[in-house]
N, C-alpha and C positions, 0 to 999 in steps of 0.2 A: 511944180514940185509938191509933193504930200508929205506932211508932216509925220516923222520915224514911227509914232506912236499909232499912225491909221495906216501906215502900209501894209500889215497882217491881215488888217481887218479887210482891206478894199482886195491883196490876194484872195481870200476867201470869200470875196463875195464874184469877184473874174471867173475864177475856178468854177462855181456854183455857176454863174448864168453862162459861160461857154460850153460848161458840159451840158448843160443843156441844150444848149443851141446844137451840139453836138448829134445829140441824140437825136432831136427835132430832125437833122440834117441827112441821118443815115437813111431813111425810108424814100427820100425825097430828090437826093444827088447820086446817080451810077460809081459806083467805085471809091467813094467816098469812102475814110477808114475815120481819122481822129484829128484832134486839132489840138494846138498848144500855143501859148501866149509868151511874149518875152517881154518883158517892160524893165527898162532902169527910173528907178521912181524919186531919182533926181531931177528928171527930168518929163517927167509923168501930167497929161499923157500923149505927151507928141512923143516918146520912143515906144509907144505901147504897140506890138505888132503882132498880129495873130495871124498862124499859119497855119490853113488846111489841107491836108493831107489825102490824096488819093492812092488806089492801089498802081496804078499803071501809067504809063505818061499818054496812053490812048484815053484812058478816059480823063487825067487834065485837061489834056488839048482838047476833048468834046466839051467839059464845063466852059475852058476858059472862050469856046465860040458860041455856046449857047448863052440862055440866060437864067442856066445857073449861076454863072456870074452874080447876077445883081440877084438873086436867090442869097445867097453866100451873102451879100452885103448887105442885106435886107437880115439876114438872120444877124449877123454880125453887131448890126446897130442896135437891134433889140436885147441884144444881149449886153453889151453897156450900157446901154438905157438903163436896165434891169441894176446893173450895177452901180448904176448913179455917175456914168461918166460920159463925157461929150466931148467930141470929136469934129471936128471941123468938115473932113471930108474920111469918110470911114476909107475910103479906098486908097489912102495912105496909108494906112492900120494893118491890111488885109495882103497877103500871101496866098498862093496856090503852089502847091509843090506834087512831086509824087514819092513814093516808096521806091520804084525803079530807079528814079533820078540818085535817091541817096544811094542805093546800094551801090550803081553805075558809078557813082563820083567820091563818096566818101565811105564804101563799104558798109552801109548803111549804119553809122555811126550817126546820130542825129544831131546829139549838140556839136559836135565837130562841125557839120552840115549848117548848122543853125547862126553859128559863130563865124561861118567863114562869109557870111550872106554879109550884104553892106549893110551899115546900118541906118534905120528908119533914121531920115531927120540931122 
C-alpha cells in the first residue's frame, strides 16, 4: 500500500518512465502502438499491470513467440526501476494485447476491455 499523499506523485513518475519505455519500444517491436498502466494503490504494487498494445493480433502472436517478449519485460523492469518500484517477477505486471482483439470483442472501447480483463493478483 502507498500512502494517499505519494500516489500522485509515484502516478507521475509511472507515467514519465512507461512513456518512455514506450517510445524506446516503438523502433524496436513490429506493430507495437502504446501502452497503459492500471494500478489500485491499495494494494500497490502487486495490482500494478501494464499493458502493451500492438496494431494486429499477427503481430502479438510474433512478439509473444519471439523474444520480444522478454524485450517487453526487460523494458518493462527498467522502467520501474526508474520509478522506484520493485516487482517480484515483472511478468505478473505485464500484458500483451492487440487493437484488433478490442475492436473484435469490445468495439474497441478500451477501458471496457481493460475492466473486463481478471484482475492482476
Amino acid at each position: 500500500m502507498i500512502a494517499k499523499r505519494e500516489r500522485g506523485r509515484m502516478e507521475r513518475r509511472l507515467i514519465r518512465t512507461l512513456t518512455r519505455a514506450c517510445e524506446d519500444a516503438k523502433p524496436l517491436l513490429p506493430g507495437f502502438k502504446w501502452l497503459t498502466h492500471e494500478v489500485d494503490y491499495q494494494r500497490f504494487p502487486e495490482s500494478l499491470m501494464i499493458t502493451w498494445v500492438f496494431d494486429t493480433d499477427a503481430h502479438l502472436a510474433s512478439a509473444l513467440k519471439s523474444d520480444d517478449r522478454l524485450r517487453i519485460q526487460e523494458l518493462t523492469v527498467d522502467a520501474l526501476a526508474d520509478a522506484g518500484v520493485e516487482v517480484s517477477d515483472v511478468a505478473l505486471h505485464v500484458d500483451l494485447d492487440s487493437e484488433e482483439a478490442c475492436q473484435r470483442t469490445h468495439a474497441g472501447n478500451w477501458e471496457r476491455r481493460l475492466k473486463a480483463k481478471p484482475a492482476n493478483h
